[in-house]
N, C-alpha and C positions, 0 to 999 in steps of 0.2 A: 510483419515478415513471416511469410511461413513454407514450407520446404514440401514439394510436390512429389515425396518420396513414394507414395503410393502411388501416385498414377503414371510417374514415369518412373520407366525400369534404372534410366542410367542418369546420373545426377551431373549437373553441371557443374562448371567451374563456378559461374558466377554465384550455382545457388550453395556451393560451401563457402566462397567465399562472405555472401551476404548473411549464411547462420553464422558461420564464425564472429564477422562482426557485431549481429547482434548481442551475442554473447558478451563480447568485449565490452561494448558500448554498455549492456545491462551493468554490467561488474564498475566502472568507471562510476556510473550510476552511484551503483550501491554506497561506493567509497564515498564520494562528495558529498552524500545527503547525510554520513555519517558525523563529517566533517564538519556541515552546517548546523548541524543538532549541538555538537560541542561548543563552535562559535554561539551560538545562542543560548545555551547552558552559560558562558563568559561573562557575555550581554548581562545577562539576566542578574548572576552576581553582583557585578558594577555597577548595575540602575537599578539596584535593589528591589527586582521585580521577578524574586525567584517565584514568591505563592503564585502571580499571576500566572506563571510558567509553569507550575504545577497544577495548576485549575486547568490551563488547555490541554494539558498534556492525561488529563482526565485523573490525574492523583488525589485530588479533593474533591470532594462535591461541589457543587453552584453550575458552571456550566458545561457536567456532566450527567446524566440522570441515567437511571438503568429498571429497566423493565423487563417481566417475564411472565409468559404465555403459554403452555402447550405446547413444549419444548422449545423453544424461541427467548433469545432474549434479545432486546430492542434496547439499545446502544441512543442516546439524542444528546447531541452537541450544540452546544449554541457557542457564535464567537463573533464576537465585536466585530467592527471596522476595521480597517488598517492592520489588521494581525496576522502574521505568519504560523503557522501551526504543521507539525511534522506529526503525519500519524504511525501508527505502530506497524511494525510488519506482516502481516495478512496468513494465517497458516491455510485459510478455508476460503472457497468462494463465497462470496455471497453479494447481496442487494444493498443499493445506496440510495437514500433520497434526500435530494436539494430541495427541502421543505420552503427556504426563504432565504433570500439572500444572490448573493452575484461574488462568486469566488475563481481563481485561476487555479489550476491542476498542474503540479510538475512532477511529471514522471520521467521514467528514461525513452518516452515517448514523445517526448516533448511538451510543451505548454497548450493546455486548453482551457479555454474559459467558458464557463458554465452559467447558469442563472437559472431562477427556481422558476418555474416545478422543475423537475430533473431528476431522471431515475438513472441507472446502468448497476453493472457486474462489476466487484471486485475480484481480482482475481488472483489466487494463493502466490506468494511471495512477492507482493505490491505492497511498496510503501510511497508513501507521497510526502511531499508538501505544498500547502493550501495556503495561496497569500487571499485574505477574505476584505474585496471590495468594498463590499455593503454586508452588516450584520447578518448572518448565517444561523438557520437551524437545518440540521444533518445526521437522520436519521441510519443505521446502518442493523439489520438483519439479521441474527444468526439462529441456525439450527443447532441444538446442544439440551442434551439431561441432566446438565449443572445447574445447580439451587443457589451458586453463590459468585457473585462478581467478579473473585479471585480465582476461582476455579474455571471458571469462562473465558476467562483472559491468558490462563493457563492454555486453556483449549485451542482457542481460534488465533492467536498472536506466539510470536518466536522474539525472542531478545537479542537475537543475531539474525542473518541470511545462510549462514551457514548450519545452521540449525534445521532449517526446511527441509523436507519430506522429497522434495522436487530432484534432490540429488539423485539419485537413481533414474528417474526416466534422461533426465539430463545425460546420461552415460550411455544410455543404449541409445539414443538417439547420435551420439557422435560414433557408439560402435556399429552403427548400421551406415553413418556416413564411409568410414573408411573400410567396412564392405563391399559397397560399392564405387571405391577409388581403387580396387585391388582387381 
């Protein structure tokens, strides 16, 4: 969805209405996946498969690995079969790759399903989850002068949505809407 603000002077009904609801629809989003992160933090308790849950969730080593380059650090996931996986919230854009594997994407964009090779953009406050088909490795990009795992994660990831940077343009974007409803 995106708002033809600059090329037309005078903004439509439809097109407030359809930013509005993306809005709404992104925020709906947000909640639910927060929701299901918890129900599976539950799960996980009950079938006694919390480390599993910590290893996707990249808290331990085995199918998390971390690399660093000339200011770059390279992020690779590996995840079984049959596994759900919620990743962290995105503070930065950056590059993804479906090295191997056949996974489904749910965003507040809805579900897409992918299969390797497979590149595209992350895009700052995107968080997903990944139900993974066929065994996965998933490489992900970052530009950063951090020397340390923690510090990186500091960087490029937020712990909330509310936390994100994006608030501000979020704001002028709805005060230039209702400039031009005035």
């Amino acid at each position: 969805m995106s708002l033809s603000l600059i090329k037309t002077p005078e903004l439509t009904y439809q097109e407030a209405c359809e930013f509005f609801d993306y809005k709404k629809n992104k925020l709906e989003f947000q909640n639910k996946i927060k929701q299901f992160e918890k129900a599976v933090e539950v799960f996980c308790k009950k079938t006694n498969q919390e480390e599993f849950n910590k290893k996707l969730k990249g808290e331990t080593e085995g199918a998390i690995t971390h690399n660093f380059a000339d200011g770059q650090y390279i992020r690779t996931a590996v995840a079984p079969k049959n596994t759900l996986v919620s990743t962290k919230i995105h503070a930065k854009n950056h590059p993804f790759f479906l090295m191997k594997g056949d996974i489904s994407i749910f965003s507040e964009e809805g579900v897409k399903r992918i299969q390797a090779p497979f590149h595209a953009i992350t895009e700052a406050g995107t968080k997903r989850i990944l139900y993974v088909h066929e065994e996965c490795i998933f490489i992900t990009v970052h530009r950063t002068d951090c020397l340390t795992i923690e510090e990186v994660v500091a960087e490029i990831t937020v712990a909330d949505f509310s936390d994100l940077k994006t608030t501000e343009i979020d704001t002028k974007q709805i005060d230039k809407l209702m400039e031009q409803l005035t």
